[in-house]
VEXSELO-117636 format. One record per residue (C-alpha): residue in three letters; x, y, z. Coordinates in pm, 1 decimal. Each point is the difference from the previous one (the first is absolute). Layout:
+-----+----------+----------+----------+
!   r !        u !        v !        w !
+-----+----------+----------+----------+
! ALA !        X !        Y !        Z !
...
+-----+----------+----------+----------+
end
This chain:
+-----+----------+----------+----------+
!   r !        u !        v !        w !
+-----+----------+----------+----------+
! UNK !   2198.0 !  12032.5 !  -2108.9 !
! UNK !    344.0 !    124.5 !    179.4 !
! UNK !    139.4 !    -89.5 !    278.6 !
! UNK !    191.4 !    271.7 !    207.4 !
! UNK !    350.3 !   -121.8 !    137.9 !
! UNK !     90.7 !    187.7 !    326.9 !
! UNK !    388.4 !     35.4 !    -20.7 !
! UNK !    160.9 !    -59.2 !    316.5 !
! UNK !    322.7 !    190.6 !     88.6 !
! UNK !    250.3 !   -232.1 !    154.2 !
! UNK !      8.8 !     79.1 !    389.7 !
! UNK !    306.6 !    160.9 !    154.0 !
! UNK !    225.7 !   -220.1 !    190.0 !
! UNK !   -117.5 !     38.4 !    337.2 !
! UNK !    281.3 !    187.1 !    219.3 !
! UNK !    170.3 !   -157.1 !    305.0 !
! UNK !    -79.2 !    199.9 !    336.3 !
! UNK !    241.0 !    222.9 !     89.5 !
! UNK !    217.1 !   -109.6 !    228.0 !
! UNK !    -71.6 !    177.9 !    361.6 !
! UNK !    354.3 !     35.9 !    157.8 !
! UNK !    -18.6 !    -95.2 !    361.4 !
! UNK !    146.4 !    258.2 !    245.0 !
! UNK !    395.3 !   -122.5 !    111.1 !
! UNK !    -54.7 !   -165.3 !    324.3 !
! UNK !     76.0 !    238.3 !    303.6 !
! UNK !    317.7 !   -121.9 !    150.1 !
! UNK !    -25.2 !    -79.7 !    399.4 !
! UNK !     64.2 !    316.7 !    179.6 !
! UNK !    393.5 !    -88.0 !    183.1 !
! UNK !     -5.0 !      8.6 !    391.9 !
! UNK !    -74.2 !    284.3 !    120.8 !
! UNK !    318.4 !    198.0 !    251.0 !
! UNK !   -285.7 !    253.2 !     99.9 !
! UNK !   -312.2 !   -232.9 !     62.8 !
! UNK !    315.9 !   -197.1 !    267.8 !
! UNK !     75.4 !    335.6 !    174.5 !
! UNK !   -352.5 !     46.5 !     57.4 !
! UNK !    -23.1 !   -374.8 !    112.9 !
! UNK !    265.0 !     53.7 !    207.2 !
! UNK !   -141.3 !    316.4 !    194.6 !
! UNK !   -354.7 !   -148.1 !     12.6 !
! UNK !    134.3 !   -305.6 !    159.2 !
! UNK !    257.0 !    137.3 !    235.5 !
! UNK !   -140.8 !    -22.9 !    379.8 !
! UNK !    251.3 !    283.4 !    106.6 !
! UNK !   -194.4 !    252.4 !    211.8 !
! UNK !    180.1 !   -140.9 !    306.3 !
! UNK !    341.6 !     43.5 !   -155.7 !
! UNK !    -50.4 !    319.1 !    -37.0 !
! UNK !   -155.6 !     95.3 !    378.2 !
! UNK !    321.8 !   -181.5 !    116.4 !
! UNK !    241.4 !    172.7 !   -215.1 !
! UNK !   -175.8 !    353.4 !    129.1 !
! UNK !     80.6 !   -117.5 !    355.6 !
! UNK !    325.2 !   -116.8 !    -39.1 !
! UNK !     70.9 !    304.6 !   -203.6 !
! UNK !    -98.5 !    208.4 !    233.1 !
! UNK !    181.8 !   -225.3 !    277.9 !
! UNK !    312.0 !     86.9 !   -159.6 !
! UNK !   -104.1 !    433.3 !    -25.9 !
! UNK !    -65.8 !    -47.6 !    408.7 !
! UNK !    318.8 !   -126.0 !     60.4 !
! UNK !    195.7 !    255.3 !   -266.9 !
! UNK !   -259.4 !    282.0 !    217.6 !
! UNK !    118.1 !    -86.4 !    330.1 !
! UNK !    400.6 !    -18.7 !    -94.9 !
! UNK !    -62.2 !    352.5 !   -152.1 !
! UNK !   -153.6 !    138.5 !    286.5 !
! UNK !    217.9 !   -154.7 !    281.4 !
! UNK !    332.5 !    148.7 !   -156.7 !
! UNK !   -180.8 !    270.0 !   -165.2 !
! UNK !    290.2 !    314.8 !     99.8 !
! UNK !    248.3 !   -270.2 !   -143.3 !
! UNK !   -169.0 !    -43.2 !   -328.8 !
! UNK !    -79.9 !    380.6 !    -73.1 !
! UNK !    371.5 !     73.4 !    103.9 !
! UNK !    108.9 !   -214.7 !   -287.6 !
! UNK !   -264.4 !    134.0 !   -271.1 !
! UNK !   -159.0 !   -387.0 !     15.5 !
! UNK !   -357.8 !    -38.2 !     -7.5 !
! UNK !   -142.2 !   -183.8 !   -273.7 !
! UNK !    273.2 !   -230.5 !     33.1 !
! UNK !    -15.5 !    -40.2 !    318.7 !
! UNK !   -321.6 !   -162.0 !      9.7 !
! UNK !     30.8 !   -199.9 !   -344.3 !
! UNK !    292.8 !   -233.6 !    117.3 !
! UNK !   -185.6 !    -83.1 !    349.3 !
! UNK !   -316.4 !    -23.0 !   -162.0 !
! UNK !     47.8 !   -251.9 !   -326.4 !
! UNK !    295.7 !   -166.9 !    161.5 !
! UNK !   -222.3 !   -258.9 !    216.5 !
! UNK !   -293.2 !    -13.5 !   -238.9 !
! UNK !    144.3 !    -89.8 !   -338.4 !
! UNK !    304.5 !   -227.1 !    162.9 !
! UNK !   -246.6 !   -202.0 !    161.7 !
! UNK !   -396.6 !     63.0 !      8.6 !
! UNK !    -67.7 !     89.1 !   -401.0 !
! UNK !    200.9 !   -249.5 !   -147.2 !
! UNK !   -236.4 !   -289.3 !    188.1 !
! UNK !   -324.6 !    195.6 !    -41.3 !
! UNK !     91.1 !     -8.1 !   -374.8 !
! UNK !     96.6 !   -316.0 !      3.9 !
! UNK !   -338.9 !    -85.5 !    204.7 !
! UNK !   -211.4 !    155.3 !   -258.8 !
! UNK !    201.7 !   -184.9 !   -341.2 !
! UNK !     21.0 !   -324.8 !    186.0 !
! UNK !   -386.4 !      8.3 !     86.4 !
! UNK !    -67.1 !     88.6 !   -382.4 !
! UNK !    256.3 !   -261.5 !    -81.5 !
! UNK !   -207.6 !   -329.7 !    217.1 !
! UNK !   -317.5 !    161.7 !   -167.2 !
! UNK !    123.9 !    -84.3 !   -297.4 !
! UNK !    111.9 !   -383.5 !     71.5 !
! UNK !   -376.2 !    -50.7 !    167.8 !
! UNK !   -173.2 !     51.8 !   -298.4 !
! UNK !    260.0 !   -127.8 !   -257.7 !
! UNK !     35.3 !    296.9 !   -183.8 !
! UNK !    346.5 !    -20.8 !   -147.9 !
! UNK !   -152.1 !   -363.9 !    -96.1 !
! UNK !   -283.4 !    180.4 !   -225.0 !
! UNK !    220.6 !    297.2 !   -124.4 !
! UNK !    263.7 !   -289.7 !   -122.7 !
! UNK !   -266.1 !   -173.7 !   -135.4 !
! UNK !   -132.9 !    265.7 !   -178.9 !
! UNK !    355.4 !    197.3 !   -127.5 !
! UNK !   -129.5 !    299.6 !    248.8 !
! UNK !    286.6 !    -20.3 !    228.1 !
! UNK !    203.7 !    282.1 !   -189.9 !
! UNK !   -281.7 !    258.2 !     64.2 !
! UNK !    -54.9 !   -160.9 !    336.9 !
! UNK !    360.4 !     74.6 !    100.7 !
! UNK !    -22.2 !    333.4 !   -133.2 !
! UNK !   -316.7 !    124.1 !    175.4 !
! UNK !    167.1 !   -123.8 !    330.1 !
! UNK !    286.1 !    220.9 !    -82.3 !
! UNK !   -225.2 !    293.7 !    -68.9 !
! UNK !   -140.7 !    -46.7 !    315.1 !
! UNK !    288.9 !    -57.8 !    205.4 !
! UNK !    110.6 !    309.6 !   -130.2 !
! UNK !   -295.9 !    208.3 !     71.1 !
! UNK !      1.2 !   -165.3 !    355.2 !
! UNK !    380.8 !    121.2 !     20.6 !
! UNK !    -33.4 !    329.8 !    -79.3 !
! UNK !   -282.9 !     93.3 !    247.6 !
! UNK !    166.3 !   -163.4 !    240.6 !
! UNK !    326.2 !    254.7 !    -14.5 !
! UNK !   -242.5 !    280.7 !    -32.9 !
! UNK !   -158.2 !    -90.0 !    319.0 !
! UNK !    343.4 !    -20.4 !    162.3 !
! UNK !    109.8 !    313.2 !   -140.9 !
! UNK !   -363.6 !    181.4 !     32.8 !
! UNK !     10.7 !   -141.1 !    414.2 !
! UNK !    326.8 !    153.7 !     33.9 !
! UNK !    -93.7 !    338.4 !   -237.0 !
! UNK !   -263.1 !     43.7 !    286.7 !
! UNK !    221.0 !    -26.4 !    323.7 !
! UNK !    211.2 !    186.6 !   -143.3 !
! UNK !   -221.0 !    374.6 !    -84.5 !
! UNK !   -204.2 !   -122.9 !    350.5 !
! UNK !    400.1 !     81.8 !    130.1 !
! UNK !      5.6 !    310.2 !   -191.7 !
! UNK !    290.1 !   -112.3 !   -245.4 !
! UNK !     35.3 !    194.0 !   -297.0 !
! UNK !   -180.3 !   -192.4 !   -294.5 !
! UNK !    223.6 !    144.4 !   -271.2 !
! UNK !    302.3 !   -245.7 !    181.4 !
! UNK !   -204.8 !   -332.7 !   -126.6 !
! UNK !    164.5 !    -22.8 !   -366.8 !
! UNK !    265.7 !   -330.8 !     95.4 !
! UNK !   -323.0 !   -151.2 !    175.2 !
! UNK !   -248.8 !     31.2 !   -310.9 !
! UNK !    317.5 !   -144.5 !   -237.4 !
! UNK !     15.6 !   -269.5 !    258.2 !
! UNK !   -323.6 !   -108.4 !   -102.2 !
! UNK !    120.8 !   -148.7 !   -302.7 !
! UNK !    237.8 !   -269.4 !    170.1 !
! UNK !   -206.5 !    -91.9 !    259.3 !
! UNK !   -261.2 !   -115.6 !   -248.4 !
! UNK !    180.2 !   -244.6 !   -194.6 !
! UNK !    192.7 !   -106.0 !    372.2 !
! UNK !   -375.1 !    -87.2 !     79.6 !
! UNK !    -83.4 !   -111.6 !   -325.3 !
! UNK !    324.6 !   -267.5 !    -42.3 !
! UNK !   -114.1 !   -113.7 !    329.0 !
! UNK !   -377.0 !    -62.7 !   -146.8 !
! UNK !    142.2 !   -186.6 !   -278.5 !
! UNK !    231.1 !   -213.4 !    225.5 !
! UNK !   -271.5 !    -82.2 !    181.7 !
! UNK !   -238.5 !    -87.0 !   -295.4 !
! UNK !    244.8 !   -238.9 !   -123.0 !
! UNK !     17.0 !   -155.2 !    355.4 !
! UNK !   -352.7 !    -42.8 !    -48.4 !
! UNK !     32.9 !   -202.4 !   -322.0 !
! UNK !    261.0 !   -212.1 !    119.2 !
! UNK !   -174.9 !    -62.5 !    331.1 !
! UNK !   -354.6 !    -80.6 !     79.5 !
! UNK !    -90.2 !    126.5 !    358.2 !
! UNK !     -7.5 !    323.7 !    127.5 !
! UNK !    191.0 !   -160.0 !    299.1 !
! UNK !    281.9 !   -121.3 !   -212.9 !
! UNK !     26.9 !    323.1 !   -192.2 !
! UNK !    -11.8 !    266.0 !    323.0 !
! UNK !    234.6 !   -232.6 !    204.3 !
! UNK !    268.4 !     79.6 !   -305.6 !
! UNK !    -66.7 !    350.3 !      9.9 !
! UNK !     21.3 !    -13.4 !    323.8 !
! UNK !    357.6 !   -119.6 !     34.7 !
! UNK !    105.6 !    191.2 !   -299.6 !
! UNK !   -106.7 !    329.6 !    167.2 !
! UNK !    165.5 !   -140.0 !    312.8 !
! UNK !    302.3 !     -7.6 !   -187.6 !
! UNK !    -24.7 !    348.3 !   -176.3 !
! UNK !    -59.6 !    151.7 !    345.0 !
! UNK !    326.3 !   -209.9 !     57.9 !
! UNK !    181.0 !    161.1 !   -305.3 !
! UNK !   -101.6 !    344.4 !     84.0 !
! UNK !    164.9 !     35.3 !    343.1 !
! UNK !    301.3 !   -210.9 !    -57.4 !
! UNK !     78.7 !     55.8 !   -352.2 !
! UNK !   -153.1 !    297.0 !   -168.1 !
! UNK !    164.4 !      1.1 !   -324.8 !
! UNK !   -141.6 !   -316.2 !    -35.4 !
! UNK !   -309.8 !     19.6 !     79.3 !
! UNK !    -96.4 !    257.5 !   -264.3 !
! UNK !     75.4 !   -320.0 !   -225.7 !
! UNK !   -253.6 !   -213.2 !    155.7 !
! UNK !   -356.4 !     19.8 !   -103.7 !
! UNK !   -163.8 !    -40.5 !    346.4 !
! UNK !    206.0 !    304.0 !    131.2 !
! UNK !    -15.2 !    225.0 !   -319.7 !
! UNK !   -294.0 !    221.3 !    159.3 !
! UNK !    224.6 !    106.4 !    260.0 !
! UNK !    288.3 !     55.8 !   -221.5 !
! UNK !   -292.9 !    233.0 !   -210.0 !
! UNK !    -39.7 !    213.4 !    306.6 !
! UNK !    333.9 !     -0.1 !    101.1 !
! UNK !    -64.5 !     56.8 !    369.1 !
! UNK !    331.5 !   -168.7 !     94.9 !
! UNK !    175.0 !    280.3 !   -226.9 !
! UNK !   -152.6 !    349.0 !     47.4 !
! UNK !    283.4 !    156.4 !   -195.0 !
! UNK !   -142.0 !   -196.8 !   -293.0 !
! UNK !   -335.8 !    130.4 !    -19.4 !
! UNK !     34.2 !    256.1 !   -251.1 !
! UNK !    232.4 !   -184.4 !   -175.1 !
! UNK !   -111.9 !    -81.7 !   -372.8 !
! UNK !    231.3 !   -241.5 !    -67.2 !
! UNK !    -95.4 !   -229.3 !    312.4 !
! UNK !   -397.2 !     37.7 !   -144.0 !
! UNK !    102.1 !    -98.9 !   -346.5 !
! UNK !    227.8 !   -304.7 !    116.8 !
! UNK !   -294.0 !   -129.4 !    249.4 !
! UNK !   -192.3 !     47.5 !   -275.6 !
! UNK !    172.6 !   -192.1 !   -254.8 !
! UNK !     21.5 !   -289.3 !    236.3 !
! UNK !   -297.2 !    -36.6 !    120.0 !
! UNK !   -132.9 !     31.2 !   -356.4 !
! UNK !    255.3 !   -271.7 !    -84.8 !
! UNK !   -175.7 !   -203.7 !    301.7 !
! UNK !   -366.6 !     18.3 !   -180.8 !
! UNK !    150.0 !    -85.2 !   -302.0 !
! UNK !    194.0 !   -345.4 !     92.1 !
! UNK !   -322.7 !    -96.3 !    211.0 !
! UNK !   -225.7 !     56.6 !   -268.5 !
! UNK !    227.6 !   -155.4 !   -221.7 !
! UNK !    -20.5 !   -318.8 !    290.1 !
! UNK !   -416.2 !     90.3 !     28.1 !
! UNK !    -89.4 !    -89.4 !   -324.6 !
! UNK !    237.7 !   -341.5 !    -25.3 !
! UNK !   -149.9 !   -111.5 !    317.3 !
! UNK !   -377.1 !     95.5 !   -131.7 !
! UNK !     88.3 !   -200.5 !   -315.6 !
! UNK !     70.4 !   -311.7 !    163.4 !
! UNK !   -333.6 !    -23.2 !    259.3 !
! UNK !   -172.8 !   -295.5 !   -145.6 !
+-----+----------+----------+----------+
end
């Protein structure tokens, strides 16, 4: 009788599971400068800034119209037309009325802010750089239109005069330093707004400060292209026709008023770094 032996092979070490490497963790997407700008335009109540700034734009043509036409023979005798009309027409507008609608519209942006604790949250949550930085987008957006509406008012009552359109070159480059003159005072104001928490508190300054750069402009000229409140009419240089075409005056009101944004900014974000 036999017995049959079944030979068993040994069994192969059994293999570990291979190892399934888990995906690197996405890092949190950094604040985001453009998602702020956007912010900042969504939330901006400014339709009435700009219906004002039409009006007292236009304010500012009439008056330019009406010294044009009164002393018309005078003006054509000495080739002035264009000019004529700009230094009437932005003298009274950015000296006074534009500097406090701007300030209006920053300092009502500015109490918006301390109602609902945002610099509080953005502190709490590191966001205050991109904050900051969407604010300065927007102020600079706001700045820009708001020269070409000056300039675009006055490009208007100029060809409904009959002026010859191929005269406006020292207006457009204009354009550039009345920007940043509007934008210095935006940022000026902004920083008001940190500092202080009512509107009331905030216009009342910017009220006294344009006082005083109306001040500066008729006693002391020189100076008052030095002094951010009065740097828009320094840009337009009503109070120095002779200037108009001058490069060198745009590039210098330029460079201070840029000079302006930059030391307020510089002041913004301290202040914005200390709201607790």
């Amino acid at each position: 009788m036999s017995t049959s032996t079944r030979l068993s092979l040994p069994a192969a070490p059994a293999r570990p599971p291979a190892r399934t490497e888990r995906p690197p963790r996405p890092r949190p997407a950094g604040p985001s400068v453009r998602a702020a700008w956007a912010w900042e335009n969504r939330k901006a109540s400014n339709r009435w800034y700009w219906a004002t700034l039409a009006a007292l734009c236009a304010l500012g043509m009439a008056g330019g119209w009406s010294q044009y036409t009164s002393f018309r023979a005078e003006f054509e005798t000495q080739g002035a037309t264009w000019l004529a009309v700009w230094s009437q027409a932005t003298l009274l507008p950015t000296m006074l009325f534009i500097p406090m609608l701007v300030g209006a519209l920053t300092a009502q942006t500015a109490a918006g802010e301390h109602q609902g604790r945002n610099w509080q949250r953005m502190n709490a949550n590191r966001l205050q750089g991109a904050m900051i930085a969407g604010k300065l987008l927007h102020m600079a957006q706001t700045a820009l239109l708001t020269a070409l509406v000056l300039l675009g008012e006055f490009i208007v009552t100029g060809l409904l005069l009959g002026f010859d359109p191929a005269e406006l070159g020292p207006y457009a480059a204009r354009l550039v330093p009345i920007a940043l003159s509007v934008l210095a005072i935006e940022v000026f104001v902004a920083w008001l707004g940190v500092v202080m928490t009512s509107f009331a508190s905030v216009m009342t300054t910017v009220l006294v400060a344009t006082v005083a750069g109306c001040a500066a402009t008729l006693i002391v000229p020189a100076v008052s292209a030095l002094y951010p409140l009065s740097l828009m009419t320094a840009a337009c240089a009503p109070r120095d026709p002779g200037s108009i075409d001058s490069m060198g005056s745009i590039a210098l009101t330029s460079a201070i008023a840029a000079a302006w944004v930059l030391a307020w900014t510089i002041a913004l974000r301290r202040a914005a770094s200390r709201v607790s």
